[in-house]
N, C-alpha and C positions, 0 to 999 in steps of 0.2 A: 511372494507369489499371491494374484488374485486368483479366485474363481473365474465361472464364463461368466461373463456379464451381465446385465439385467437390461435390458432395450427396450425403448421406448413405453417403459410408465408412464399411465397417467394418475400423477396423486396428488393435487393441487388441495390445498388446503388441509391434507392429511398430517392427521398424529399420530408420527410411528411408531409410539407406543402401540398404535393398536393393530400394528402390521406385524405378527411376531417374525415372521420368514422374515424380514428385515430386521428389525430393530435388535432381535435378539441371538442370530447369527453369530456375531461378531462378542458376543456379552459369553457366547461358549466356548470360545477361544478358537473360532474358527478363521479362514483370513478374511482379508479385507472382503466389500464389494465394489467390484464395479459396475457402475451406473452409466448410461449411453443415452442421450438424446431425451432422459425423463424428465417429466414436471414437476414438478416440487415447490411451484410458487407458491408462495403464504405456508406452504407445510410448517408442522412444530418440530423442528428435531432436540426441541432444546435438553440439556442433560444426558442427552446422549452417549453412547463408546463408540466413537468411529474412527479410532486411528486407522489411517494406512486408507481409505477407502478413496476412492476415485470418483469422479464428478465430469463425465466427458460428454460435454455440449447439451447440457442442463440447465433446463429452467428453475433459478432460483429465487427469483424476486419475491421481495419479503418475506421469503424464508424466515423462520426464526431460529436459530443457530447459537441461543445464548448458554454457557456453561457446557457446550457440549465438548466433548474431547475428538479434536480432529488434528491431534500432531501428526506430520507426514502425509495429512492430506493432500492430495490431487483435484485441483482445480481446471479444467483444461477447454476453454472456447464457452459459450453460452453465456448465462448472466446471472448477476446475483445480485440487481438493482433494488437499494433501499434493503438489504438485508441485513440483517442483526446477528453481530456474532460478539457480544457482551460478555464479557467474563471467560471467554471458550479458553481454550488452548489450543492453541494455532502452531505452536513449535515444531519448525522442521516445513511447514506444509508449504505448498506452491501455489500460486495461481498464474497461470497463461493465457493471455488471448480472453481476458473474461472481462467483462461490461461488469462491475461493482460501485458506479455510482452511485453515491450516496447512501453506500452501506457506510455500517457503524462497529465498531470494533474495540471500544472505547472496556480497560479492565481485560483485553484479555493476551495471552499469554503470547508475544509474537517474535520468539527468541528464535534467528537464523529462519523467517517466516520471506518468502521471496516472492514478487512481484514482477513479470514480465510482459513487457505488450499490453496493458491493462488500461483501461479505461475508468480513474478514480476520481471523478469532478464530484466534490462537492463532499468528497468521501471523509468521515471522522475518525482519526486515530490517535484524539488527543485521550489520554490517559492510560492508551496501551500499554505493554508491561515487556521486557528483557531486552536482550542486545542481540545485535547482528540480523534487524530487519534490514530486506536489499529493496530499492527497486530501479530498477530500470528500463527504459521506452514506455512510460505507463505520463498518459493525461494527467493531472493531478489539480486540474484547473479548481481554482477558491475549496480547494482540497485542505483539510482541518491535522497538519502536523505540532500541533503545541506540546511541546516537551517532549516527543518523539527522540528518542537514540538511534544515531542513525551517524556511528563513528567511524573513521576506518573503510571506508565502503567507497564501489562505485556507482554512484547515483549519476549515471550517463541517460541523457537524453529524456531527461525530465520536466512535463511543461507544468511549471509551478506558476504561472500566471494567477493573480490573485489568489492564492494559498496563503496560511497562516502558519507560520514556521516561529512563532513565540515560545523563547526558552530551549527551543529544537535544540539539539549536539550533533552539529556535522562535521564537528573537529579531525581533520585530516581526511576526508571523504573528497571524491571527483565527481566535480560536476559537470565535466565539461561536457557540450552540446546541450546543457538545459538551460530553459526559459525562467528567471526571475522577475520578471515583470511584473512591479506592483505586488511581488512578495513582500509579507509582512515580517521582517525578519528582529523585532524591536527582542533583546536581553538572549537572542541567538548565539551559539559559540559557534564559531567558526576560525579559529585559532588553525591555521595546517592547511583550510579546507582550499582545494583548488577549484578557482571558480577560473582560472585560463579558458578561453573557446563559450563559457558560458553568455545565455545575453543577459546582462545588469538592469539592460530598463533604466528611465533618468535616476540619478545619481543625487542629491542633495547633500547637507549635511548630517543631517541627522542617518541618513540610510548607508553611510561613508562610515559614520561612527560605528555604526550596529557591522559592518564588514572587517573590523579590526581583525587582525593577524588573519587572514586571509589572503592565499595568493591569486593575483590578475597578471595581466599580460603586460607591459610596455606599452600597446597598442590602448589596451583600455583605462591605463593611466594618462593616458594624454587625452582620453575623451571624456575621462571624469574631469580633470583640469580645465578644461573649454568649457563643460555643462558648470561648472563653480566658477570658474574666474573669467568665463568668455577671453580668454588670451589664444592668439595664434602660435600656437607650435613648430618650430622651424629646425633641420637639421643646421 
């Protein structure tokens, strides 16, 4: 259970350290907060305790958010573009419907961390940490997945258009309805993963090799076949 809410802050640039009705709330083992429509761009939460606290239709941008503890976090609408969440702890938490372009996430802790409806172009999750991130219907355009765990899962409806997915683990995960286009998928596993329904984007050899054990369709095996050996296909 949250409190009432906290509506519409304005605290753009704030160090909540030095807000103690915030910052210290939560440090006395009170519940979470909820936050509503507040500004928080460029604010410092870094090192923070914010498990459990809510973030609904909030300005985040450049927020700084590094080492803070936000497991179970609620993310929900607004933005959180170019923000920094560097070493945090993200386990459990959610974000929906949130503009995170080109945030950075890189070190921090994103075990069962889910992604919906998001807007992640250009976004860095190369060196994040645990198993069982989700996302799904999230942009992901020239979006930064290098070694990323991301096993077992359904990554439905994902546009990974120039994305770098080097080293990723999407072994046994669904991707159908997502965009590969010009993903960089080079020392990728995908061993399981089903890419059926997904779009491929041209085909060569080298991006044929990187798709081993990999399942496709029938249909997208005859079109990689045409794209390689330009042969007509005939029942």
């Amino acid at each position: 259970m949250t409190g009432e809410p906290l509506q519409d802050l304005d605290l753009p640039g704030t160090a909540l350290r030095e807000r103690p009705e915030l910052s210290q709330r939560d440090e006395r083992g009170t519940e979470p907060l909820t936050l509503v429509r507040c500004d928080l761009g460029g604010a410092d939460l870094r090192g923070l305790d914010l498990p459990g606290w809510q973030f609904l239709d909030c300005h985040l941008d450049e927020a700084r958010l590094n080492g803070a503890r936000l497991d179970a976090a609620v993310f929900r609408g607004g933005s959180a573009r170019s923000a920094t969440f560097l070493d945090g702890d993200l386990a459990g938490a959610r974000f929906e419907m949130v503009d995170a372009s080109d945030a950075r996430f890189g070190g921090a802790l994103m075990s069962e961390t889910e992604f919906h409806g998001c807007r992640l172009m250009g976004t860095d999750f190369e060196g994040s940490r645990g198993l069982g991130m989700l996302l799904q219907n999230c942009n992901l355009y020239a979006a930064n997945l290098n070694g990323c765990t991301l096993t077992n899962a359904e990554l439905t409806g994902l546009r990974l258009t120039e994305a770098s997915l080097r080293g990723a683990d999407l072994r046994g995960s669904d991707l159908a309805g997502s965009v590969l286009l010009n993903a960089d998928l080079y020392a990728a596993k995908l061993k399981g993963a089903d890419l059926r329904g997904a779009d491929l984007g041209p085909v060569d050899l080298d991006r044929l090799a990187a798709m081993a054990g990999a399942i496709i369709s029938r249909v997208q095996a005859e079109r990689i076949l045409v794209e390689l050996a330009n042969v007509v296909v005939m029942d």
